[in-house]
C-alpha positions in Angstrom: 4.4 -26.4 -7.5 3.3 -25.5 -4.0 7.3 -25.1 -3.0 8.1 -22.5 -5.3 5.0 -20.1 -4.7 6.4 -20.5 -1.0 9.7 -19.5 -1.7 8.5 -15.9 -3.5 5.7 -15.3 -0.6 9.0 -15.6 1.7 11.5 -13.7 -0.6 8.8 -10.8 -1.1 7.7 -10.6 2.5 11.1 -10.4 3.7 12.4 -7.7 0.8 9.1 -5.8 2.0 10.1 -5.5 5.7 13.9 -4.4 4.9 12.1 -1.5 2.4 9.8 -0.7 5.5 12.8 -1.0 7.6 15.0 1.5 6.0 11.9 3.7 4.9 11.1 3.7 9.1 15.1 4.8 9.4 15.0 7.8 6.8 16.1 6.1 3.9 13.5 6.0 1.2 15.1 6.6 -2.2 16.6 3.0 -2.6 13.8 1.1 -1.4 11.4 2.7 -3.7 13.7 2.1 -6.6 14.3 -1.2 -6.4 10.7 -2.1 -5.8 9.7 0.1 -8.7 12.4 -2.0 -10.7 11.1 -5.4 -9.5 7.6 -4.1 -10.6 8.9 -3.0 -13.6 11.0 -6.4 -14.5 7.9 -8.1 -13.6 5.3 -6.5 -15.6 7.8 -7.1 -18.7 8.3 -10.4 -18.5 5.0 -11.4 -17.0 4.6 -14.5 -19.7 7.1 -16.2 -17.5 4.9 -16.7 -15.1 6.5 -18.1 -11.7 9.9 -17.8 -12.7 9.7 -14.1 -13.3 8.6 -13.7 -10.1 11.0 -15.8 -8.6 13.8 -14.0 -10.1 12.1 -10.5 -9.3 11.5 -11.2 -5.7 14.7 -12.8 -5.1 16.7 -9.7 -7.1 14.8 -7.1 -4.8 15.8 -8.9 -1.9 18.8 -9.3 -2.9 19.3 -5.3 -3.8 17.5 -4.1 -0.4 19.4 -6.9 1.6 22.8 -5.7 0.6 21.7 -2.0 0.6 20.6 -2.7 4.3 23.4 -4.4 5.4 25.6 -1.5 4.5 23.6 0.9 5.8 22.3 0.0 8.8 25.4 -1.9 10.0 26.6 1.9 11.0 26.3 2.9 14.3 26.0 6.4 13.4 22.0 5.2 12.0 21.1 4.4 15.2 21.9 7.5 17.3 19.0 9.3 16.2 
């Protein structure tokens, strides 16, 4: 059980430095969605357990993966 713990530590910690990322950048709207969404799915379906979190972590990195990919992939972000 100790392999799927490590995988949401990983999946959260990395979803939490793209929403600090883009938050740093000016972009705040998405990032505080989505985590308010994954908090959301989570809190509902907390009886899961594990897999709830799995699936919420992985979703909001997912979601602030994508939205950072497109975003900060254009140059015009980092002329500021």
């Amino acid at each position: 059980m100790l392999i799927p713990e490590l995988a949401v530590y990983l999946m959260l910690g990395s979803a939490m430095f793209l929403a600090l990322a883009l938050q740093a950048l000016g972009m705040r709207a998405v990032p505080v969605a989505a985590c308010a969404a994954a908090l959301a799915f989570e809190l509902t379906w907390r009886e899961l357990g594990l897999t709830a979190q799995l699936v919420a972590c992985g979703g909001l990195l997912l979601v602030l993966g994508a939205y950072a990919l497109k975003t900060l992939a254009m140059a015009v972000r980092h002329a500021f």
